[in-house]
C-alpha positions in Angstrom: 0.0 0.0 0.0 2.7 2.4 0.8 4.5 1.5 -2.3 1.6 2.2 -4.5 0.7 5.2 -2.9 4.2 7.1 -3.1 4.3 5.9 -6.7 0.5 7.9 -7.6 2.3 10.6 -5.3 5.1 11.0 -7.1 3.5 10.7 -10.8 0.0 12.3 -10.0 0.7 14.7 -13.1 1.1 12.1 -15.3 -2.1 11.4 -17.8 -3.1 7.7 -18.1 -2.8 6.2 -21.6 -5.2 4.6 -23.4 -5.1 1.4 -25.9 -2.7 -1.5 -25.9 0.5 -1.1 -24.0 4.1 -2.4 -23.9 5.7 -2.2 -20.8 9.3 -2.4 -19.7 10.8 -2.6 -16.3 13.9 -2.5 -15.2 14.5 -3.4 -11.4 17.8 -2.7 -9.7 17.7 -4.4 -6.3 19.6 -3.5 -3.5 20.0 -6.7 -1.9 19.8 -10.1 -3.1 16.4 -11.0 -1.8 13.2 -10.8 -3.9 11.7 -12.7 -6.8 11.1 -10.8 -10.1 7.7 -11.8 -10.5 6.4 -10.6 -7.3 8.0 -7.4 -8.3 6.7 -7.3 -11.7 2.8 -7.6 -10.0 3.6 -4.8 -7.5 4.9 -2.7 -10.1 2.3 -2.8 -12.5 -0.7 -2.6 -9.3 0.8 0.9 -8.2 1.1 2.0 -12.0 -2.7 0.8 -12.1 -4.8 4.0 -13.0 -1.5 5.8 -13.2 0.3 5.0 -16.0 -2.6 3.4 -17.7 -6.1 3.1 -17.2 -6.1 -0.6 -15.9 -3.4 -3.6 -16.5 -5.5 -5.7 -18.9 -4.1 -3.1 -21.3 -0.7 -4.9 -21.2 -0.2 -7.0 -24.2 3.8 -7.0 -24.2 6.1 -7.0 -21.0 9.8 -7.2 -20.6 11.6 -7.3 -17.1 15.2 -7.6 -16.1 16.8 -7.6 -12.7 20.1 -6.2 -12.1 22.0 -5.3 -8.7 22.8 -1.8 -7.4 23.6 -1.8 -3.7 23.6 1.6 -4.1 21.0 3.0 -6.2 18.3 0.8 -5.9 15.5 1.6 -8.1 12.9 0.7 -10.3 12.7 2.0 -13.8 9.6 1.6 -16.1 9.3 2.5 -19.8 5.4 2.3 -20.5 4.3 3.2 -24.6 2.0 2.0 -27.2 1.6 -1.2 -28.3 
């Protein structure tokens, strides 16, 4: 909850697209602990209504985890499909 929240927070100007979608995410952990798939459903929840209108607009999506003890971060590239 606290993850989704800071992410509308932090994007609130953002417009929602429409249509399908191709996401990419890019997650750079900073620890080894965490599985990307548990990630991937986090990500695209907080993105929900954000980013785009709902997640059954997702019809391509690419994810890679890399390690950066010290810049963790999550990058997403979200565009039309």
């Amino acid at each position: 909850r606290a993850y989704k929240l800071l992410v509308q927070t932090e994007h609130r100007t953002l417009r929602p697209l429409e249509g399908p979608l191709a996401v990419s995410i890019r997650w750079y952990r900073g620890r080894r602990a965490g599985d990307l798939d548990n990630r991937a459903k986090v990500t695209l929840d907080a993105l929900n209504g954000v980013a785009f209108l709902d997640d059954s607009q997702i019809v391509e999506l690419h994810m890679w985890r890399a390690e950066d003890k010290t810049n963790p971060r999550v990058e997403v590239t979200v565009e039309a499909a």
